[in-house]
Structure formats: C-alpha cells, structure tokens
Steps between C-alpha positions, in 0.01 A plus 500: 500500500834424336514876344419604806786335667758621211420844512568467900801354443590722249416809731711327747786490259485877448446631808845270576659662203404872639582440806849367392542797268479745812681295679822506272381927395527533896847322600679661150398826624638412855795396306538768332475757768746324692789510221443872433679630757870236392429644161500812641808492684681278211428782238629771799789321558576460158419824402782602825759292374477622091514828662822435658665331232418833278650729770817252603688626121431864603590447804811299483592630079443288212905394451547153350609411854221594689264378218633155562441546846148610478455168285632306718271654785171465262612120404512442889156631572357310230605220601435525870120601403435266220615182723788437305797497752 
C-alpha cells in the first residue's frame, strides 16, 4: 500500500514538473515572439543611422573641420541612444 502511494505521488510530481516545463516552453516562446519585432526595428534603425554616418564624410568632405564635426554629431547620438545624457 505504501509503494503504491509513492509511486502516486511520484506520478503526481512529474506530471507537475511537465506541466511546468510547457508552461515556461509556452510563455518564452510568447516572449520571444513579442521582442522580435524591437529587435527588428533596433537592428533597422541602427543599420539607418551607420549608413548615414558613412555617407555624412562624402557628403559634407572629410577636412579636419568637418571630421570634428561629424564626431561631434556621432558622440551626440551615442549618447542620446545609450541613455547617457
């Protein structure tokens, strides 16, 4: 009677532990489907602004003037994006 109880209780204990395993396979799959998209428009957005940055010396020239200028610009951004001022 008292194996029989154990392996009940033991049953019990791993249908728990299954259930909790889909539980936590479900919601990180939720979670992830929900972040793909920021990640997505992080990497665009990043991808938009390196672009720029490339372009701005041909644009503008690459004098020692202008250089400083486009450093200045880039030290900006990375500030205002990385939370630092």
């Amino acid at each position: 009677m008292a194996s029989r109880l154990g392996r009940l209780d033991a049953q019990h204990i791993w249908d728990n532990r299954s259930r909790a395993i889909e539980k936590a396979q479900q919601e990180t799959a939720n979670l992830a489907r929900s972040l793909a998209p920021n990640a997505e428009d992080t990497i665009e957005a990043a991808n938009a602004n390196l672009v720029a940055f490339a372009q701005r010396p041909e644009l503008d020239g690459a004098a020692p003037e202008k250089m400083y200028e486009h450093h200045k610009i880039m030290a900006v951004h990375t500030n205002a994006t990385s939370g630092g001022g």
